[in-house]
C-alpha positions as CSV (number, residue, x, y, z in Angstrom):
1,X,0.1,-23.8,12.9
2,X,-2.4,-22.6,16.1
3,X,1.1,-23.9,17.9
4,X,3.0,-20.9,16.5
5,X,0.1,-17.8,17.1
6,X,2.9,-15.3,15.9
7,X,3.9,-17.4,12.4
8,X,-0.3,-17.8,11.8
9,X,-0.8,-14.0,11.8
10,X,1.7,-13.4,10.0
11,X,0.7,-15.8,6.8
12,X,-2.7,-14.7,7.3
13,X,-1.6,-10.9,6.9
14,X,0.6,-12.6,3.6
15,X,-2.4,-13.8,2.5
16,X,-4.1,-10.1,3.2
17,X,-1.5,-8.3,0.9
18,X,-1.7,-10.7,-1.5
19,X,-5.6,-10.5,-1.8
20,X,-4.8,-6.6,-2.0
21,X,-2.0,-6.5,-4.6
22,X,-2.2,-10.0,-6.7
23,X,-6.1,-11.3,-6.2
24,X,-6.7,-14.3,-9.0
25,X,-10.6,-15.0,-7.7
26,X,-10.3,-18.2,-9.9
27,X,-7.3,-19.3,-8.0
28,X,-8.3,-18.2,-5.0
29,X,-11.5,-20.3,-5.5
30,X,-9.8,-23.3,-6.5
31,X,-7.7,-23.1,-3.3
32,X,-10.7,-22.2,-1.1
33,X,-8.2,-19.5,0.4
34,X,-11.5,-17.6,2.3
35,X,-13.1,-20.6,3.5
36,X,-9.6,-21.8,4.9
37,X,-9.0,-18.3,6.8
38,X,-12.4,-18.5,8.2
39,X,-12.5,-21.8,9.5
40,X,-8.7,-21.4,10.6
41,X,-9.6,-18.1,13.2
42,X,-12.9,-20.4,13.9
43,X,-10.7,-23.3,15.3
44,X,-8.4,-20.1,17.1
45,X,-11.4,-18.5,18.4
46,X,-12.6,-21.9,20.0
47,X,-9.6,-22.4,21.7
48,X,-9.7,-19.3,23.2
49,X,-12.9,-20.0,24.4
50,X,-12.5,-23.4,25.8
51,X,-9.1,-22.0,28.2
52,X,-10.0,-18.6,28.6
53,X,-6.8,-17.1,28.2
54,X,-6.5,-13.8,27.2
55,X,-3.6,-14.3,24.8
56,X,-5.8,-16.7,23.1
57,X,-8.4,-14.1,22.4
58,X,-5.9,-11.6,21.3
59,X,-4.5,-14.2,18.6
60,X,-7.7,-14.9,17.6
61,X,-9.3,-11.6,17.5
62,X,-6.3,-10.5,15.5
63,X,-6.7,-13.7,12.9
64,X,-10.9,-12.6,12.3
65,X,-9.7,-9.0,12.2
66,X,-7.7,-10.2,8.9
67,X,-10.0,-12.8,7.9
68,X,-13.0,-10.0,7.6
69,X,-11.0,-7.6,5.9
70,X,-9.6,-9.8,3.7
71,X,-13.6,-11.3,3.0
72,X,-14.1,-7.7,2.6
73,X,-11.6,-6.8,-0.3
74,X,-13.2,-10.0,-2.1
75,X,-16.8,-9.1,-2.7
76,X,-15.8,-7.5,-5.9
77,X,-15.5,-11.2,-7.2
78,X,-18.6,-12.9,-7.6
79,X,-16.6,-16.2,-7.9
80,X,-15.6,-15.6,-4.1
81,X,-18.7,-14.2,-3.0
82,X,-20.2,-17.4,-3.3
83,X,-18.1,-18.9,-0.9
84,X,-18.2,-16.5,1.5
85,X,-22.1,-18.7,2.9
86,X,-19.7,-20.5,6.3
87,X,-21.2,-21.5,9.1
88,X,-18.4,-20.1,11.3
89,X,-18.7,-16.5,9.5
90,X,-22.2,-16.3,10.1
91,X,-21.3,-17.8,14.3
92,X,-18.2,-15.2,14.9
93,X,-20.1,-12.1,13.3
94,X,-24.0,-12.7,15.4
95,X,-21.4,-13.5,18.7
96,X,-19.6,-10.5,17.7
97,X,-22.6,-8.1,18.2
98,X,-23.2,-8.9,21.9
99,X,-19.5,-9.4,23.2
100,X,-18.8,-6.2,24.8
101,X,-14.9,-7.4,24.9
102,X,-14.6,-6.6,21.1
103,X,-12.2,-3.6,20.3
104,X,-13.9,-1.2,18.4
105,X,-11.8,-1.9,15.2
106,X,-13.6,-5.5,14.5
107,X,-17.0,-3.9,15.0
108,X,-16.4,-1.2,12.4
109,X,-14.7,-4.0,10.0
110,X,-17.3,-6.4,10.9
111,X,-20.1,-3.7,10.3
112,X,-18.2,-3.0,7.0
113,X,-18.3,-6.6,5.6
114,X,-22.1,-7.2,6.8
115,X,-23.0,-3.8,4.4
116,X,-21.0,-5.4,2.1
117,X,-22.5,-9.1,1.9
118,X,-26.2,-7.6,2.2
119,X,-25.7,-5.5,-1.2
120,X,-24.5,-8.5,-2.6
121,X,-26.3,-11.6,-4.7
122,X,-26.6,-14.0,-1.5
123,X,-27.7,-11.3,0.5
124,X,-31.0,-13.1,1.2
125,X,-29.9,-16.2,1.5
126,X,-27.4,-14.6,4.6
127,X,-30.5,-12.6,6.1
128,X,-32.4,-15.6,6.3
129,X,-29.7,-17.7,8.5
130,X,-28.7,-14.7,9.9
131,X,-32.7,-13.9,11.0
132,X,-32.6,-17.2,12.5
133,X,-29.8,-16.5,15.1
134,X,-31.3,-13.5,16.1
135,X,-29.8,-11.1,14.1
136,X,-32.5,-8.0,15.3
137,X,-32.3,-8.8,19.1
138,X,-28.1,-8.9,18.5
139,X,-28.2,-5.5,17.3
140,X,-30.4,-3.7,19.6
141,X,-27.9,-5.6,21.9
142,X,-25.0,-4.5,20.6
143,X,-26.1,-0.7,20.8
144,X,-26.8,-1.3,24.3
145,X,-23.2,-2.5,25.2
146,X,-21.4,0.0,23.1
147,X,-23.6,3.3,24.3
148,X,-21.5,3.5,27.4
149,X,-18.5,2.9,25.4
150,X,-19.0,6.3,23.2
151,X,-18.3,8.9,25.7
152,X,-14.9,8.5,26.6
153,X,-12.6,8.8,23.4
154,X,-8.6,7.9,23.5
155,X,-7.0,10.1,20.7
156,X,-4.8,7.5,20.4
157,X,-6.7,5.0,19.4
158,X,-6.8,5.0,15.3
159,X,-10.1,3.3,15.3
160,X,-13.1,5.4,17.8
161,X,-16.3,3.9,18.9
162,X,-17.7,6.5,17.3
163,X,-16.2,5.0,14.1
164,X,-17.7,1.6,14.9
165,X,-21.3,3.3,15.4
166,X,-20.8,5.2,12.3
167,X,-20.1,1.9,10.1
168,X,-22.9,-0.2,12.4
169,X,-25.5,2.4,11.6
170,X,-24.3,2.1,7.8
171,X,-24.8,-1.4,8.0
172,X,-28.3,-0.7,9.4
173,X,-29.6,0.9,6.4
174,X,-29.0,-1.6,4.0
175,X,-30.3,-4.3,6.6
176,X,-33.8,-3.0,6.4
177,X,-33.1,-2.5,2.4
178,X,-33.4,-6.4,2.9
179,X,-35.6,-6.9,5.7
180,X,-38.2,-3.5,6.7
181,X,-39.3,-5.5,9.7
182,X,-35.7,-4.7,10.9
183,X,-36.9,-0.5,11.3
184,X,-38.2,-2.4,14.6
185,X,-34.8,-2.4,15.8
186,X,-34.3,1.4,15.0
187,X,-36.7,3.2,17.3
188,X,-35.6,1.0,20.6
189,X,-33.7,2.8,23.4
190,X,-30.5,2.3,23.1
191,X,-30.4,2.4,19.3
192,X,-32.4,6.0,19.5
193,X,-30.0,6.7,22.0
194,X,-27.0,6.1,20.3
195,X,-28.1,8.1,17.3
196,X,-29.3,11.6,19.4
197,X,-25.6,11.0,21.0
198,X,-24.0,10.6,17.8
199,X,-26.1,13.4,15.9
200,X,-25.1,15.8,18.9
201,X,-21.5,15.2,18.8
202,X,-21.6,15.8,15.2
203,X,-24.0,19.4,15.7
204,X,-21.3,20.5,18.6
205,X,-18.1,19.4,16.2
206,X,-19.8,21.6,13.1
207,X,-21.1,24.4,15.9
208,X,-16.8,24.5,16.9
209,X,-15.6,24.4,13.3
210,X,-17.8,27.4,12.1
211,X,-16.4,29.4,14.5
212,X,-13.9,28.9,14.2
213,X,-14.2,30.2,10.2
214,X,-15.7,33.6,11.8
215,X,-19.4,32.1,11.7
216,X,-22.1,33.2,9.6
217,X,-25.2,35.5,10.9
218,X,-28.6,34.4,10.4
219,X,-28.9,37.3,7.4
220,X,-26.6,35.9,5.3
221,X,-28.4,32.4,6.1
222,X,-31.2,33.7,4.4
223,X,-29.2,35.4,1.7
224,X,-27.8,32.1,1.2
225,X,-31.3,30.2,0.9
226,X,-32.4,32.9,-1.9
227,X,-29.1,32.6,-4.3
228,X,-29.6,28.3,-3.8
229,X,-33.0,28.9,-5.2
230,X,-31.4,31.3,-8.2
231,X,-30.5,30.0,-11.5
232,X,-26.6,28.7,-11.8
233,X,-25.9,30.8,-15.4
234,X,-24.7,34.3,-15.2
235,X,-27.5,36.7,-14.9
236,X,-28.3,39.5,-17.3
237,X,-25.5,42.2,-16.2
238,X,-23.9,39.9,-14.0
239,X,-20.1,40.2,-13.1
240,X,-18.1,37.3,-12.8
241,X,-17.5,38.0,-9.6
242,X,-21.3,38.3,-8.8
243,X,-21.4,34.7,-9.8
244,X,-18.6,33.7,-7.2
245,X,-20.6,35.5,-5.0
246,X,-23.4,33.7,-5.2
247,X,-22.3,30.4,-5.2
248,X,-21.1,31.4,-2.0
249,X,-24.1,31.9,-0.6
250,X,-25.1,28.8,-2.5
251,X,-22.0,26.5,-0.7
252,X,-23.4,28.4,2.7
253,X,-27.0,27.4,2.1
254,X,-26.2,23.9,1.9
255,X,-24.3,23.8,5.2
256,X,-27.3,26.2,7.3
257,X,-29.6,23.3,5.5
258,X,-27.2,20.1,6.9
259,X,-27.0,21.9,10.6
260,X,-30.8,22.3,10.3
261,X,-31.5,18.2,9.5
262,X,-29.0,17.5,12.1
263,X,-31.2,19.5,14.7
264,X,-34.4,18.5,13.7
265,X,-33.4,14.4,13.4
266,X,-31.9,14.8,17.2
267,X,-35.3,16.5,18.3
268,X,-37.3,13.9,16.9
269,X,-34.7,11.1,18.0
270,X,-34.3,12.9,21.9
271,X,-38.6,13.4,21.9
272,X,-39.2,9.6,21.0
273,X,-36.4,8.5,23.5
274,X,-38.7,10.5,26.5
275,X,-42.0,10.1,24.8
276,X,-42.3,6.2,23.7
277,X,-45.4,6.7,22.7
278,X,-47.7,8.9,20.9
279,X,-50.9,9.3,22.4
C-alpha cells in the first residue's frame, strides 16, 4: 500500500475513528492493529529517509501523527498497552526529539503519548530502553532546537510551539516520577530557558487579561488574602451578600497568589540561567 501514500492515510485515519468510536482491545489484540500501524509508518519513515524527498516525509510524518494518536486513545486497555513495547516506536519517538524538521503538532502528540506510556504498567520497562538511547541528552536537545522556534507564533496554525512545550514539559514531570536522575536535564540552559520564556509569556498574557477586567489594586489584594484565610460558613450577622462578597475576594486571592508563583519561579528560573552556580 506505501505505492498509494493517499489510500495509506486514509485507512490509517479509518482505523483512527474506529479506535475512537468502536475499540474491541481483544480484537484489536488478536489483529495486532497497533503493532501493524507502527511498523507500517516505520517502513514509510525509512523510505523517506533513504530518497530524501520531501513528499516522503510528509506521508510519513502524517502516518506517525495517526499512529501516536491512535497508541494514545489505547492506553486505557491494558490488553493493548502491552503491545505498545516496538522497537520502531521507541526509534521514531528518541529521533523525534532532536529533528528540528518536526511540525509542532507531532511533538505535542508525541509528548502526549510518552506521559501517557510512563504512567502506565511498562513504564519501566520503556525508561530503561528508552535510557539507553539517550533519552536525557534527546531532551535537553530538543529544547535547544525548539527555543528559537517559540518566538514567532502563526495564528493560524491550530497547534503552537508553545503547545508542544507545554505537553513536553508535562511529559517531563512524570519522567523524573520514573527516573529523579532526569531533574539533571531540568536546570540546563536551554531547558531553564525555555521555561523563564514560557512562564513570561504566560505573566504578560494574565498582566493583559486583568486589565483588561479593570485590574485589581494592591488593597483589595490584601483584602483578598484576609477573606481566603476566613472560614467558608456564614458569619454571625452575616448577609448573604457578605458571603458573595467574600468569596470574591477569596476567587481574587487565588489569582494575586498564581501571578505571584509565576513571578517568583521565572526569577529563580532567569537567576540560575545567569548565575550557573551558587558560590
Amino acid at each position: 500500500m506505501e505505492n498509494f501514500p493517499d489510500i495509506q492515510i486514509r485507512a490509517f485515519e479509518s482505523l483512527y475513528f474506529c479506535t475512537l468510536g468502536a475499540c474491541a482491545p481483544e480484537l484489536w489484540s488478536d489483529l495486532e492493529i497497533l503493532p501493524r500501524m507502527v511498523r507500517a509508518a516505520g517502513a514509510a519513515q525509512n523510505a523517506a529517509e533513504a530518497e530524501a524527498g520531501e513528499e516522503l516525509r510528509r506521508h510519513a510524518d502524517a502516518l506517525w501523527e495517526i499512529a501516536l494518536r491512535t497508541l494514545h486513545h489505547c492506553l486505557q486497555y491494558e490488553v493493548l498497552v502491552q503491545q505498545m513495547r516496538i522497537p520502531d516506536l521507541d526509534r521514531y519517538l528518541m529521533e523525534l526529539l532532536v529533528d528540528g524538521r518536526k511540525p509542532p503538532e507531532l511533538s505535542k502528540v508525541a509528548a502526549d503519548l510518552i506521559a501517557g506510556l510512563l504512567q502506565s504498567s511498562i513504564s519501566v520497562n520503556l525508561w530503561t530502553r528508552w535510557r539507553g538511547l539517550g533519552v536525557g541528552e534527546r531532551l535537553v536537545g530538543w529544547f535547544k532546537v525548539h527555543r528559537k522556534k517559540l518566538e514567532p507564533e502563526d495564528p493560524q496554525r491550530a497547534v503552537q510551539p508553545s503547545d508542544s512545550l507545554d505537553a513536553m514539559l508535562h511529559m517531563v514531570l512524570f519522567a523524573v516520577e520514573v527516573d529523579v536522575s532526569m531533574v539533571v536535564a531540568l536546570v540546563a540552559e536551554d531547558v531553564l530557558g525555555c521555561i523563564a520564556q514560557r512562564l513570561q509569556e504566560l505573566s504578560e498574557s494574565y498582566e493583559r487579561w486583568n486589565a483588561l477586567q479593570g485590574g485589581h489594586l494592591l488593597t483589595e489584594d490584601l483584602e483578598a488574602e484576609r477573606a481566603h484565610m476566613a472560614p467558608h460558613e456564614l458569619l454571625p450577622g452575616e448577609s448573604a451578600q457578605g458571603k458573595r462578597r467574600r468569596k470574591n475576594g477569596k476567587r481574587r486571592g487565588h489569582m494575586h497568589t498564581l501571578r505571584t508563583m509565576i513571578t517568583n519561579v521565572m526569577y529563580t528560573s532567569a537567576f540560575l540561567q545567569i548565575h550557573p552556580r551558587w558560590e
